[in-house]
LUMVO-356293 format. One line per 8 residues: number of its first residue (from 1); their letters; for each residue x, y, z of C-alpha. Coordinates in Angstrom, 3 decimals. Layout:
! residues N
NUM	A	X/Y/Z | ... $
***
This chain:
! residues 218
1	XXXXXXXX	-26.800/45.455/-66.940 | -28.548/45.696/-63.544 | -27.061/44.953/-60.448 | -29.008/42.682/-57.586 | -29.539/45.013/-54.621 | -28.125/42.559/-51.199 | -30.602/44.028/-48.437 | -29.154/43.241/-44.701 $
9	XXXXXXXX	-30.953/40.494/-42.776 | -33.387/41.954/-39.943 | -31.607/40.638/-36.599 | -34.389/38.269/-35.404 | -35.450/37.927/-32.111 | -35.060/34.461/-29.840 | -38.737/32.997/-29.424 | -39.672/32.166/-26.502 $
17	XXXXXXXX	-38.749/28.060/-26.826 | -35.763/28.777/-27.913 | -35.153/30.663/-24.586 | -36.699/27.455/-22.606 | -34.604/25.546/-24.687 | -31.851/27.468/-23.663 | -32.762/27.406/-20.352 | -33.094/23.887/-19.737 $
25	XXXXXXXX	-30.017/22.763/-21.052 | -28.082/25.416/-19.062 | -29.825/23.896/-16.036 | -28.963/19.822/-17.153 | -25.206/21.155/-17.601 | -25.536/23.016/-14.218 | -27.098/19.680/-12.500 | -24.539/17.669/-14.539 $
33	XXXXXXXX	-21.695/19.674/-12.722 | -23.410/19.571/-9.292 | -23.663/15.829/-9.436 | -20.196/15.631/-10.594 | -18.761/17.788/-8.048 | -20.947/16.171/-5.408 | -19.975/12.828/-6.191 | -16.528/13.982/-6.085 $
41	XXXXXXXX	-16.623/14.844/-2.252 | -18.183/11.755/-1.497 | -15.671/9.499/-2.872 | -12.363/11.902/-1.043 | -14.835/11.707/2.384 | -15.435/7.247/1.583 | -11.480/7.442/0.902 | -10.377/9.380/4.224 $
49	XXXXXXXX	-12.468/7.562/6.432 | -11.607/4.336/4.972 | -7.954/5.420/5.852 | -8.873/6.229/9.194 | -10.518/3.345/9.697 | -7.222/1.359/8.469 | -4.718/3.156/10.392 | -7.306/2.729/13.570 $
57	XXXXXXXX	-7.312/-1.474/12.779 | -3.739/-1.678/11.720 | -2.298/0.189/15.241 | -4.646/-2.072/17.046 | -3.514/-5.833/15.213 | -0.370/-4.209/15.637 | 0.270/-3.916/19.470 | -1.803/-7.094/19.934 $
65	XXXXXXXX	0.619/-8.843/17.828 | 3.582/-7.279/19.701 | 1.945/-8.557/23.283 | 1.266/-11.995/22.144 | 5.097/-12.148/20.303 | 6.074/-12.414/24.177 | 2.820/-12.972/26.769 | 2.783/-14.696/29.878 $
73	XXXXXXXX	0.305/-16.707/31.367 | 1.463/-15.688/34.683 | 2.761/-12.096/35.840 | 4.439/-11.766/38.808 | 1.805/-11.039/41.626 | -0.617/-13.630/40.461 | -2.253/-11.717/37.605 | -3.212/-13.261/34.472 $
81	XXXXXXXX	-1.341/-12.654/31.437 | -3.927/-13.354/29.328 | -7.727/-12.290/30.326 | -10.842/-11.218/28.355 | -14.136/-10.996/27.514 | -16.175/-10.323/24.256 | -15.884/-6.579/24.380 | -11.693/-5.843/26.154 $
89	XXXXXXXX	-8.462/-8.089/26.195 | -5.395/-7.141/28.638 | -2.438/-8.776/27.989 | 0.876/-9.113/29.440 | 4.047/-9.511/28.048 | 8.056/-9.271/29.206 | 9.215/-6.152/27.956 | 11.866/-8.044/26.375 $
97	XXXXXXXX	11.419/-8.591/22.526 | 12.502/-11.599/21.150 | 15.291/-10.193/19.108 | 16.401/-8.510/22.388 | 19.016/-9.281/25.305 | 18.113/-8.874/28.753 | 20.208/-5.889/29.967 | 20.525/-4.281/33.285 $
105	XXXXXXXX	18.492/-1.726/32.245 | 15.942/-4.107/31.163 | 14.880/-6.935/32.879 | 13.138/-10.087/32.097 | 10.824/-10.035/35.217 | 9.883/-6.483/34.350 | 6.152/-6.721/31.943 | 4.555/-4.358/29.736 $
113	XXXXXXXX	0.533/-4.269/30.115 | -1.513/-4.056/26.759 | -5.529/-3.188/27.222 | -7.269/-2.898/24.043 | -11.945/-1.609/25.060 | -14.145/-0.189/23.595 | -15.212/3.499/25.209 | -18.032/5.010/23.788 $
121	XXXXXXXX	-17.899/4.469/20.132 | -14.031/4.414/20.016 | -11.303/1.752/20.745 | -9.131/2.894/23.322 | -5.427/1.529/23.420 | -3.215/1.248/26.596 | -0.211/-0.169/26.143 | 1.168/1.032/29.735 $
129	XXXXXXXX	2.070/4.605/28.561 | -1.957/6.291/29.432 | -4.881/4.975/27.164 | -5.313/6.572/23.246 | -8.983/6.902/22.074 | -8.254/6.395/18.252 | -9.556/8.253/15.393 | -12.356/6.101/13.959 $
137	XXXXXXXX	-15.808/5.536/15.353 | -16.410/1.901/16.502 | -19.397/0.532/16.415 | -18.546/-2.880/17.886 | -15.414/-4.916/19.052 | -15.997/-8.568/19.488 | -12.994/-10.816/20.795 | -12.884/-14.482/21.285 $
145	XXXXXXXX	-10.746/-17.194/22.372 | -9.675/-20.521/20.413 | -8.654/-23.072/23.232 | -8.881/-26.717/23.127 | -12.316/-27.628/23.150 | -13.330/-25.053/20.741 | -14.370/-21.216/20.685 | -14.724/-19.281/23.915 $
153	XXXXXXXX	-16.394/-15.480/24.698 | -13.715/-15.488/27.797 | -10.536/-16.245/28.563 | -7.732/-16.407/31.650 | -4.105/-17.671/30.974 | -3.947/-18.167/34.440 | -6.861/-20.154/35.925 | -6.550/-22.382/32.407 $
161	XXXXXXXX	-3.154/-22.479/33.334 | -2.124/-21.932/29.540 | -2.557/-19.641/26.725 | -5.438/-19.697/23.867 | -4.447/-21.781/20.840 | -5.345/-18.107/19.206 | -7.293/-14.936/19.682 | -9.429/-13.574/16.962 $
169	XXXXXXXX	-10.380/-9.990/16.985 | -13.073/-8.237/14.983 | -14.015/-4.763/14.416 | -16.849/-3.376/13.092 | -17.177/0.494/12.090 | -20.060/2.933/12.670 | -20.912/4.525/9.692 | -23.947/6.309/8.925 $
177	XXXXXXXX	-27.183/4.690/10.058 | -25.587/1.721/11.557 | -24.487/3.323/14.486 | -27.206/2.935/15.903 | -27.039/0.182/18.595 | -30.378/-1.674/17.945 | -29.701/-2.011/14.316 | -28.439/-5.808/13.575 $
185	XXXXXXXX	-24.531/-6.240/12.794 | -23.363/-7.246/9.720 | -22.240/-11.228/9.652 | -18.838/-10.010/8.548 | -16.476/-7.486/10.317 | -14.949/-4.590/8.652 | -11.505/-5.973/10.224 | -10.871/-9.409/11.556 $
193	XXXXXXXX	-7.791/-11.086/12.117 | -6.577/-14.031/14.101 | -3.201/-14.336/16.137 | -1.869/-17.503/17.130 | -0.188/-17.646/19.961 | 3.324/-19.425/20.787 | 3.977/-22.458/23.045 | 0.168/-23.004/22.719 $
201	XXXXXXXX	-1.971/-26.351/22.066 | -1.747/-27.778/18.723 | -5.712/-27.891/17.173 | -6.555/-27.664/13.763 | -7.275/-23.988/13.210 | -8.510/-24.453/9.724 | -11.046/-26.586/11.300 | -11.914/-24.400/14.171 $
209	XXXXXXXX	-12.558/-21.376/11.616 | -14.757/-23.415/9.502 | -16.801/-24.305/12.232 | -16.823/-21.072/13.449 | -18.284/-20.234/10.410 | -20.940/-22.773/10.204 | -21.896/-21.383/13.115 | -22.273/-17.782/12.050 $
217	XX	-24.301/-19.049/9.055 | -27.088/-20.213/10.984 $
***
C-alpha cells in the first residue's frame, strides 16, 4: 500500500490590494481613534467652561441677592442706594443681615457697597473689599429695572424716592465667534434671573415679564 506524500504549502506573498486593504483600514481605525479622542477633549473643554461660566453667574446672583436682602434707598450722605444703568448696578445695603442683631461692633447706620460692571470682557465684582475680575469671559451684561409704569434701562432709589418692584439681570457669554462685538446677541441670555425687591410696589410681575417678552419678540 502506498502512502500520499503531504508536500508543505509555499508561504505566499501579500498582493499588493491586500496591502491597500490593509492599509486603509489601519488608517479608518486610526481616524476612528482621532475623532474619538478629539471629541473627547471637546466635551471636558464645553464641560469646564460651562462650570466656569456657572460659578462666574452664581457668585454674581449671589451678592446681588445678599444687597437687595437689605438695600436702602437712601445712604447716609445723600447717595442712592439703588442706581444703574444697562451695563453696572451699585447697591447699598446695612451691613446688618436680617437674621442679625445690631451690635456695638456693628452698626445699623454703617452700609456695605455692592458694584457689579462689566470691564473688558469680564464682570468685575466689588462688594467693598477691592473689585474681582471673575473667571469667565463676558460678552454682554444687560440690567434693567421693573418700577411702576413698566421696564426701565435706569434706575435711582433716591430721586424715585423708592426701590424697583425688581431688577432683572442677564448675562451673556463670549464664546468662540460671538465675541465679537458687531455680531448680533442672542434673544436669550446664557443667565438671567430676576430679584424682587422688599417693601417695594405691588405690580403684577407675571405680567410685566410677559410683556417684556412680547417685546423682545418683535
Amino acid at each position: 500500500m502506498s502512502r500520499a506524500r503531504h508536500h508543505p504549502r509555499a508561504a505566499r506573498a501579500f498582493t499588493l490590494l491586500e496591502v491597500l486593504l490593509a492599509i486603509s483600514i489601519a488608517s479608518l481605525l486610526l481616524g476612528a481613534v482621532g475623532k474619538f479622542a478629539w471629541d473627547i477633549s471637546l466635551a471636558r473643554g464645553r464641560l469646564a467652561r460651562n462650570a466656569t461660566e456657572a460659578s462666574c453667574a452664581e457668585a454674581v446672583f449671589t451678592a446681588l441677592e445678599r444687597a437687595m436682602d437689605t438695600a436702602v434707598v437712601e445712604a447716609d450722605g445723600g447717595a442712592s442706594g439703588i442706581v444703574g444703568s444697562e451695563a453696572s448696578l451699585r447697591v447699598r445695603s446695612s451691613s446688618v443681615q436680617l437674621n442679625e442683631t445690631p451690635s456695638a461692633e456693628t452698626a445699623p447706620s454703617e452700609f456695605v457697597t455692592l458694584w457689579i460692571a462689566l470691564n473688558n470682557g469680564q464682570l468685575a465684582l466689588d462688594v467693598g473689599r477691592g473689585s474681582t475680575q471673575l473667571d469667565a469671559l463676558v460678552r454682554a451684561l444687560r440690567v434693567r429695572y421693573l418700577a411702576q409704569d413698566g421696564w426701565r434701562d435706569t434706575f435711582d432709589s433716591r430721586t424715585e424716592g423708592g426701590f424697583p418692584v425688581a431688577i432683572e439681570m442677564s448675562i451673556w457669554f463670549a464664546r468662540g465667534d460671538d465675541s465679537d462685538a458687531l455680531a448680533e446677541l442672542a434673544p436669550t441670555p446664557d443667565r438671567r434671573r430676576l430679584f424682587r425687591t422688599l417693601d417695594a410696589p405691588v405690580v403684577d410681575v407675571r405680567a410685566m415679564l410677559r410683556a417684556r417678552d412680547d417685546v423682545e419678540e418683535e
